[in-house]
N, C-alpha and C positions, 0 to 999 in steps of 0.2 A: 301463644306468643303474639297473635294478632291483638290481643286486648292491653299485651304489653308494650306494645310499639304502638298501639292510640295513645295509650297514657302516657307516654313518654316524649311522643311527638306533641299532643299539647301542652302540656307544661313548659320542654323546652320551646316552643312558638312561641308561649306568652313571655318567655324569657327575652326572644329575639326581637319580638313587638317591644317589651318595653324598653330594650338596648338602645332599638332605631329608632323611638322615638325618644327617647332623653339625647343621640345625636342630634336628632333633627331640629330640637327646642334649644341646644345647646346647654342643656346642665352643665351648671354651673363645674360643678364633681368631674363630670365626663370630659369635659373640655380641657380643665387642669388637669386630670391624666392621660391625656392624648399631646400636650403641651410638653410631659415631662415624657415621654416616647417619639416625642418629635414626630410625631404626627403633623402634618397643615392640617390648619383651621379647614382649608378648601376641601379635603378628602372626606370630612363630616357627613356631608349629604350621598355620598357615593357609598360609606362604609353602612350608612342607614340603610341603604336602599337593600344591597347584599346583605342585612340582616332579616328585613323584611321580606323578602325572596325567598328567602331560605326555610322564615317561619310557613311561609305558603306553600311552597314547596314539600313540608316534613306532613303539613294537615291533607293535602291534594292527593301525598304518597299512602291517605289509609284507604283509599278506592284505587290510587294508579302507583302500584307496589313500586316499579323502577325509577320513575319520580321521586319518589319517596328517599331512596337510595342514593340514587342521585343528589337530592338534596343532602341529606346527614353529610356524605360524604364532602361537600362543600360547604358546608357548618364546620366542619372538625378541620377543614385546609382551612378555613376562616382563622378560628381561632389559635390553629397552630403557628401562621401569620403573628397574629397576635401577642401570642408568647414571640415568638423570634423577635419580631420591633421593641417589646419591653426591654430584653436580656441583651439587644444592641444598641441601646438606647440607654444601658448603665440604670434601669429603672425595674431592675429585678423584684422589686417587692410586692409591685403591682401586677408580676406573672403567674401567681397561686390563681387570680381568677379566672382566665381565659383557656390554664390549664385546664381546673375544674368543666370549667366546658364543652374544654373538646371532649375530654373523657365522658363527658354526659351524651357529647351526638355522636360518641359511637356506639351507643347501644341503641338506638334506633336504627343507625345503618348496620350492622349484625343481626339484628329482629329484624331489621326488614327484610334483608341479604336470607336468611332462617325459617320468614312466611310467605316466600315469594315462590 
């Protein structure tokens, strides 16, 4: 399970790396859908940074297990965030990927929760 929860915490890092930095550049894409969830332009550099945290956090968690847990575990409140601001925001359609997400950083937090 430890080989499974490496794999699964890089991949999803490189996911959360390249979320926060298409925040932080402001794509073009990322911005029009944070526009249509009523997101502020202002919260861009803040939701960046907790993505980037989180990446560090999931790779930090394969030498320091509760770390590790700790992070997924606020990946997956991230994203559940996420969904909730689409689906109140009347912008259900763009809730399939944040979904996808969270579902994906809870098996790192279960494998971690599993090799700890």
């Amino acid at each position: 399970m430890f080989i499974a929860y490496t794999v699964l915490a890089i991949l999803l890092s490189l996911v959360l790396v390249a979320s926060g930095r298409a925040k932080l550049v402001r794509d073009e894409k990322i911005v029009e859908g944070m526009r249509r969830a009523a997101v502020p332009d202002s919260w861009l550099p803040r939701l960046a940074t907790l993505e980037i945290l989180g990446a560090l956090g999931l790779l930090a968690g394969i030498w320091l297990r509760p770390l590790g847990i700790a992070a997924a575990a606020g990946v997956v409140l991230y994203f559940i965030g996420a969904v909730i601001t689409h689906l109140r925001a009347g912008d259900g359609a763009n809730a399939p990927v944040p979904t996808v997400l969270a579902v994906l950083a809870a098996a790192p937090l279960v494998l971690g929760a599993a090799t700890s």
